[in-house]
Steps between C-alpha positions, in 0.01 A plus 500: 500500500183310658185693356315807715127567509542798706741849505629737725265693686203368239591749285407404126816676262271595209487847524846574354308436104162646624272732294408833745297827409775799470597656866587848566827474745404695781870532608528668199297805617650509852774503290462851370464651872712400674699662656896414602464182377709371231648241282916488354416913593185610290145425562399264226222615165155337611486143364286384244185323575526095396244240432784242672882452548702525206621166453102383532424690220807443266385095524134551422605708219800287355264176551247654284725661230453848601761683198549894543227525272225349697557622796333821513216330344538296847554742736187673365266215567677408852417916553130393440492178722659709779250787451208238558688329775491811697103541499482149644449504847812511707611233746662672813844348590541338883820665635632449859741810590793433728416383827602812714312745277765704322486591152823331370542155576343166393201494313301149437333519157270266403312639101267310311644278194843588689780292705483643852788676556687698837582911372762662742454901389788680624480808365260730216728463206515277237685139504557547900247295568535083474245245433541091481278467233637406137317857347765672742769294412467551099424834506656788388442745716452315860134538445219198504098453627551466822705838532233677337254347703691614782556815392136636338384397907734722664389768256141463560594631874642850477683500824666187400567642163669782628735329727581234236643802255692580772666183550657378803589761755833399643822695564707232320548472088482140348652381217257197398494333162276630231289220326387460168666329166819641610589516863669825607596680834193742631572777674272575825639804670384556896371772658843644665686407165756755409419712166876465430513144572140413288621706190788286510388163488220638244809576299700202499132293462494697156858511417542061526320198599603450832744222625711386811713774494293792406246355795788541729637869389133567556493367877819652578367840389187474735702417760708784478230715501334313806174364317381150497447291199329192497590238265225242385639172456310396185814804365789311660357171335478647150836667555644158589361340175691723324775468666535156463472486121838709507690258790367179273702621176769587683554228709467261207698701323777456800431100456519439133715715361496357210139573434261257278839324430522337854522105474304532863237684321479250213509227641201626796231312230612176289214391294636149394840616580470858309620763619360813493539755219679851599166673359347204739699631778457849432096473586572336830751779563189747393264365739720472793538861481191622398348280811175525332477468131367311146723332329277501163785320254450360205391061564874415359677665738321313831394776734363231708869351545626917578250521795609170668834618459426795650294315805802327516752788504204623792573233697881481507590828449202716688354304770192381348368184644111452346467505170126436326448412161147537349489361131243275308424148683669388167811693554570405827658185467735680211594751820555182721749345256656808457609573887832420613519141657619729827261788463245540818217806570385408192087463483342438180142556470222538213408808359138406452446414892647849599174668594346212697850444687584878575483399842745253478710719280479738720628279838814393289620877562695421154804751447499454120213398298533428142172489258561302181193640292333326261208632235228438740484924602596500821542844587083522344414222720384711823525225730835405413643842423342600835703209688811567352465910558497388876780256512743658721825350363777831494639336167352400181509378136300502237507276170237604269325268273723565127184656365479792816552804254216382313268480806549903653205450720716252751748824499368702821468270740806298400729781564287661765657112675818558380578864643292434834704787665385720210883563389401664187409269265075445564491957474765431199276276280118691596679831445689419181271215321197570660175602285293733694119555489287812527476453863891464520514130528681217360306360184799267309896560475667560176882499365565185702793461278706730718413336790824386544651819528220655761516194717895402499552549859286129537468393124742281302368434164713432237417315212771288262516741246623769728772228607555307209864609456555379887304172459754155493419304199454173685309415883641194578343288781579156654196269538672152703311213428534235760705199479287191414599204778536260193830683377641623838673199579640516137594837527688436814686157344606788220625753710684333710718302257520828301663657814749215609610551101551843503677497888720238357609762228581772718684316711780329269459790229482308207198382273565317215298588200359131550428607854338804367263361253349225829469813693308674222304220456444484880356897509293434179321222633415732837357782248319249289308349838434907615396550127286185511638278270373140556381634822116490474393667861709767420361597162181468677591744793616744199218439336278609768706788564487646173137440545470756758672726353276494148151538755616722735201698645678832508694500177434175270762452206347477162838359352796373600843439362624149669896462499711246608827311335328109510257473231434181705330676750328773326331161321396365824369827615284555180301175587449610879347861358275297253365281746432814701341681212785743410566479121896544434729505207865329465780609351811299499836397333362168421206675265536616142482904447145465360409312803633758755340802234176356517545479916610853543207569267236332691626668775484866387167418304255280751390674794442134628882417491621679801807307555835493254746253620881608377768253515863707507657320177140487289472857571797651441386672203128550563404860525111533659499876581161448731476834703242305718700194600623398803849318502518196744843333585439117568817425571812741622779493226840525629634814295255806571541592141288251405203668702587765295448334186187368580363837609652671162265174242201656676550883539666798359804528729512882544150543455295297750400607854411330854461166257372196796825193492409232724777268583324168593773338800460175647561601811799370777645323183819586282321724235379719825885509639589625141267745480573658856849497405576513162228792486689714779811506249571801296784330270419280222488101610903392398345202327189428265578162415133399700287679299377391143679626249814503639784517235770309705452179723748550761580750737832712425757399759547855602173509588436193687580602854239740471281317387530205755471799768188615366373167534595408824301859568194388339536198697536655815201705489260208356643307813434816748105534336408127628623533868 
């Protein structure tokens, strides 16, 4: 996003983390006359005075340290400051009322040390009135400055005064949208409103929130009895809201019947060919429906990869075409690599930039914005926090920095953004974690343990003890290295003679055991070249690979387990890693047992040695039990069971959980082709005779057939990856 020097209507955003003298609401003491004016059917308790908005106060406080001890000890010395702020002199407020002179309408507001802000007062009571500024928008009770500005002037003029308890004189009731932390229906009866019909809808206010259906019983009863009732639309928008949380779950529960287990849902994000996790899918599925909502889960189980499923689910499923992703400059080419090759909408910016580009932001009218957090306190940063309270986007995830619980001060505003229609959630966490003051406002939160019981309408946060039990033991992921163009001609020689062989075979139905042992010869030779074996440019490709994976920004490997069944190449790629500067260990058939003892010691011991390289027959019997390890495949055996084997030398089958395999693929070549198809195949391979360690050297004749048609397979789709 190209850099801004200016914002919307001049207006500088640093008022939502402001320090204010305490301010008697005004509304509140209109509250207590008036008269016929109501909200959900009872006239409200006066509201406490406030130094600021809630969420203003719970970051000061949190950023500080304020603990339940300390904060009376607080409040009393903020009870001081405010004492001497009121004998300063006072600064009058420039207000322009509407334009045709009546008392409810637009107000222009313009305090000092404020954001100017537009008031539209509707009626006397409290919450009806609506305010653009961000003290409106994160309070509790609908209440900010420039209300009370508005409101101590029209008191200061008893006629006005008068008429504004009152309220608006019309024949027709409304039914307009109460504001505050938790948006309800308010209930503004008219002048020629029916007592029958007002003690009605002051009873079913009071009896349930109301929704679609209860709004319409409630028209159809003033129609019978021949009154008018005006509905505000700000009410039919927050009914639709809800309503569309309930048609999301069930029309994906119409498409994927078979829930997280879907192979569409799955497969929506491949990280190096991995699929997603059920538990993966089941946070996508979360924030679809939610619409708004954190998805706070523990680093190892990639909330990042959930929300672009989601986005993606968005787009196919809900008609979401813009999509903006705000995350760390250093993330964003992570996000990049980690969109579909197809995917469109998609704009990645940086989180840092998101104040000085909120116009930008803004023009992209995004439908979906996603904020990757990281520890920089972003919902403290008042410019930033500011811009992303006034990003317009009707969807939204959250992914908190892993340390968020630790850092309660970010809590507010964060899901004061999440619940923007004010579902429940902001009024669920002031009113249930919220430490209050003497002067009833917020000075910390506490219990934030629970949190994910107040807030599970829009939080996921589950950590892996709570899903151990559910976790798979192994992530597997595909990293394909490409082909050098020294070996591709090679390769190609290879795999074409290897196919004439093995078309030959099917076609008079007889190999000879003579026959057999060229064409074993022939598939070796192809595995050796994938492998690396004499084959220089590829062990340097791997190399490099592997390389990568050790440094990765995000998640760098402190060891890894190297496997492959050449002990030729695993010696070729120990001298690439040295001359790179990676210190790694061999252990092969052709070294004693003290040799490969004093390798898998070096290993486990030296935080220097990051790198164990396993050849299949040297390590048959070598048992490292390193919790920490990654496993790498450098080569793909023919018989999965000898994945299996390799996993079981480094951990605890049984025991371990969401342990990284990387299976390093040169890619378009036969190793590739096995992998896509050999891995898609739930039965055991009919033959081992490939891999080392195989007990006989030919392939049983009842087995051949299938054998030479799982070859021709392999063949088929190494052939289909190069054109």
């Amino acid at each position: 996003m190209p850099t801004k020097t200016t914002r919307a209507q001049d207006q500088a955003p640093t008022s939502a983390t402001r320090k204010r003298a305490p301010r008697r609401s005004a509304a509140a003491t209109l509250d207590t006359t008036a008269d016929g004016e109501n909200a959900a059917a009872s006239a409200p308790a006066p509201a406490p005075p406030r130094a600021a908005s809630p969420a203003k106060r719970a970051a000061r406080s949190a950023k500080t340290g304020v603990t339940t001890r300390t904060a009376r000890k607080a409040s009393t010395a903020k009870s001081a400051s405010a004492a001497r702020a009121q004998t300063a002199p006072a600064i009058e407020p420039l207000i322009e009322a509407p334009t045709d002179g009546a008392l409810f309408g637009d107000y222009a507001v313009r305090i000092p040390d404020e954001e100017p802000a537009t008031l539209t007062l509707r009626a006397a009571h409290s919450g009806s009135a609506l305010c653009t500024c961000l003290d409106f928008q994160l309070s509790e009770h609908g209440d900010c400055p420039h209300l009370q500005a508005v409101l101590a002037a029209l008191q200061a003029d008893a006629a006005r005064a008068a008429a504004l308890v009152r309220g608006p004189q019309q024949p027709g009731s409304r039914l307009a949208l109460r504001q505050g932390a938790r948006r309800q229906a308010l209930w503004l009866p008219g002048l020629d409103c029916p007592a029958a019909l007002d003690e009605s809808v002051r009873k079913a206010l009071v009896a349930s929130p109301l929704d679609a259906q209860g709004l319409a019983r409630l028209l159809r009863a003033a129609r019978e009895a021949g009154h008018e009732i005006e509905v505000d639309e700000a009410l039919w928008t927050q009914l639709a809201v809800a309503r569309d949380v309930q048609a999301r779950v069930q029309r994906l529960e119409t498409l994927f019947p078979q829930g997280p287990s879907s192979v569409e849902l799955q497969t929506l994000v491949l990280d190096h060919g991995r699929p997603l996790l059920p538990l993966q899918v089941e946070g996508a599925l979360f924030a679809v429906c939610a619409g708004r909502a954190i998805l706070a889960d523990a680093p190892a189980l990639q909330p990042a990869r959930q929300a672009l499923a989601a986005a993606l689910l968005w787009q196919r499923h809900f008609d979401v075409e813009r999509v903006l992703v705000l995350a760390p400059s250093a993330r964003l080419p992570r996000w990049q690599q980690a969109l579909p090759a197809d995917a469109t909408g998609f704009t990645l910016a940086a989180l840092e930039g998101v104040a000085q580009d909120a116009d930008a932001l803004h023009a992209a009218q995004a439908e979906l914005v996603i904020v990757d957090e990281d520890d920089s306190g972003l919902w403290i940063d008042a410019e930033r926090a500011a811009a992303l309270l006034r990003l317009a986007a009707p969807l939204a995830i959250v992914l908190p920095a892993a340390d968020w619980l630790q850092r309660p001060a970010e809590l507010p505003l964060r899901v004061a953004f999440v619940d923007a229609h004010r579902l429940g959630a902001y009024e669920a966490l002031l009113q249930t974690h919220g430490l209050r003051d003497e002067e009833g406002g917020l000075c910390g939160l506490h219990e934030l343990a629970a949190l994910p019981r107040t807030l599970g309408a829009v939080l996921l946060a589950r950590t892996l003890d709570e899903l151990r039990e559910q976790l798979p033991e192994r992530v597997e992921s595909l990293r394909r290295v490409p082909m050098p163009a020294a070996v591709q001609a090679e390769h190609a020689a290879l795999a074409t003679a290897l196919a004439a062989a093995v078309a030959r075979a099917q076609r008079s139905g007889w190999l000879a055991d003579a026959q057999q042992r060229r064409l074993l010869a022939q598939v070796q030779a192809l595995r050796r070249l994938c492998a690396g074996v004499e084959a220089p440019a590829v062990v340097a490709a791997k190399a490099q690979a592997l390389q990568a994976l050790l440094d990765d920004a995000e998640a760098p490997v402190a060891k890894a387990v190297v496997c492959a069944q050449w002990p030729q190449a695993l010696s070729a790629l120990q001298t690439a890693l040295a001359q790179a500067g990676i210190e790694a260990a061999l252990c092969s058939g052709a070294e004693s047992a003290a040799a490969r003892d004093a390798a898998r010691t070096r290993f486990q011991d030296d935080p220097a040695c990051r790198v164990l390289l396993v050849a299949d027959a040297g390590g048959s019997a070598l048992e490292l039990r390193v919790p920490q390890a990654q496993l790498v495949h450098l080569d793909r055996p023919w018989n999965a069971r000898v994945l299996a084997r390799r996993f079981g030398r480094v951990h605890r089958r049984g025991q371990a959980r969401l342990v990284p395999v990387t299976h390093l693929l040169l890619q378009d070549s036969f190793e590739d082709a096995c992998a896509q198809v050999l891995g898609a195949r739930a039965a055991p391979a009919p033959v081992d005779v490939l891999d080392a360690g195989a007990e006989h050297g030919f392939v049983p004749a009842t087995a051949v057939p299938d054998w030479l048609s799982e070859l021709a397979e392999v063949l088929r789709a190494a052939r289909q990856s190069t054109t």
